[in-house]
C-alpha positions as CSV (number, residue, x, y, z in Angstrom):
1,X,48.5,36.8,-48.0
2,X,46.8,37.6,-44.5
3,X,43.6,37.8,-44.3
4,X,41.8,41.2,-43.5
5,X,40.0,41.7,-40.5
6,X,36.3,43.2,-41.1
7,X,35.7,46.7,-39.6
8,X,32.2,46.9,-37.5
9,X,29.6,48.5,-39.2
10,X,28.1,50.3,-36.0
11,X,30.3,52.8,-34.7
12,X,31.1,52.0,-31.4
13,X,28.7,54.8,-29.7
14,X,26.3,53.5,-30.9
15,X,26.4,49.6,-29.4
16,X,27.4,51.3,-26.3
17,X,24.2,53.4,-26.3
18,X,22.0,50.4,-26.8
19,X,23.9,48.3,-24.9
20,X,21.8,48.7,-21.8
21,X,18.7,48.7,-23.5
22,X,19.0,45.8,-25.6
23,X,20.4,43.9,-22.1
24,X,17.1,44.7,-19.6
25,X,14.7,45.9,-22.1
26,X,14.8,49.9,-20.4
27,X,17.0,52.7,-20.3
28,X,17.3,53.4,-16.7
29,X,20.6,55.5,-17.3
30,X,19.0,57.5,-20.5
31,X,21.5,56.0,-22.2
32,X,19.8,56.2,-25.8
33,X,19.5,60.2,-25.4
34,X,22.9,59.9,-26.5
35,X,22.1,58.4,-29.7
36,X,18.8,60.7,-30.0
37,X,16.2,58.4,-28.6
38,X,13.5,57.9,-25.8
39,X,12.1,54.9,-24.4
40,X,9.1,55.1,-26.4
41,X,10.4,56.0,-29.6
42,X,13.3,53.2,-29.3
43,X,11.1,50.1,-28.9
44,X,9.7,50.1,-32.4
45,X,13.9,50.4,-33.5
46,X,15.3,47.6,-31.4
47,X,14.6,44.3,-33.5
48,X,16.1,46.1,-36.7
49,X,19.3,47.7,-34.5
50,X,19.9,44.3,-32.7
51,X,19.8,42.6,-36.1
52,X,22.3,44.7,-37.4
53,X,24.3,45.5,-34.1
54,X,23.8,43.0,-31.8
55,X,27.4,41.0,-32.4
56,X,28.9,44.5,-31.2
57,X,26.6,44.7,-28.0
58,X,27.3,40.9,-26.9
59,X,31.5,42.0,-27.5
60,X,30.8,45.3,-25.5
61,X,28.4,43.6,-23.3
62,X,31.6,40.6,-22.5
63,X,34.6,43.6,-22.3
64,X,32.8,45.7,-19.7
65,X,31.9,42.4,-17.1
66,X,35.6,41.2,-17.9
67,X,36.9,40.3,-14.4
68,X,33.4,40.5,-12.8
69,X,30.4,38.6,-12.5
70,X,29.4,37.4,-15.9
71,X,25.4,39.0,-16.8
72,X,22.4,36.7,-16.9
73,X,22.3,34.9,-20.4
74,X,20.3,35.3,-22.7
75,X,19.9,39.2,-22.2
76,X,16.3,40.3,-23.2
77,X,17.3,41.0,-27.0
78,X,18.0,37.4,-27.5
79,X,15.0,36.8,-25.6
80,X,13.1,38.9,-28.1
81,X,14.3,38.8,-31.2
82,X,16.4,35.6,-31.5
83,X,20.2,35.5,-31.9
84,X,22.0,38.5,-33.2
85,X,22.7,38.8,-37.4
86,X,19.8,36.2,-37.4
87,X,16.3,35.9,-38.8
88,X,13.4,38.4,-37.3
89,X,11.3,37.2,-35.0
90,X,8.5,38.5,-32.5
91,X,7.2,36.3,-29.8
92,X,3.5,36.3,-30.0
93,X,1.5,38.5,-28.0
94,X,4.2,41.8,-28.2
């Protein structure tokens, strides 16, 4: 019997919206406003949305620098927070 392939969570908006965000750490492009957020009100949100959507980020992230120059590794999320899906974490001091 084949195995089923597990649908994503986040709809795909939605890691497209944060995409930026979650990459530099601000929304130069207002990006978020598509997804009903500011700067200021989406920095308290980002740990909890890259824990749960950060997978979907890093595979929209990797399809939309396909045949260009890859982006800098880790982006600021990782920086941040640690590895997508993963245990929370907060780097001292912010």
């Amino acid at each position: 019997m084949p195995v089923r392939r597990k649908t994503a969570r986040a709809k795909p908006a939605e890691a497209q919206a944060w995409a930026g965000y979650l990459m530099c750490g601000a929304d130069f492009f207002d990006d978020l406003a598509g997804v009903g957020l500011t700067e200021e009100t989406a920095e308290p949100l980002a740990e909890a949305t890259w824990h749960r959507i950060g997978n979907d980020v890093i595979a929209y992230l990797d399809e939309l620098h396909r045949g260009f120059y890859p982006y800098p590794r880790p982006i600021w999320a990782e920086e941040m927070f640690g590895a997508p899906g993963g245990a929370k974490r907060r780097l001292a001091g912010r």
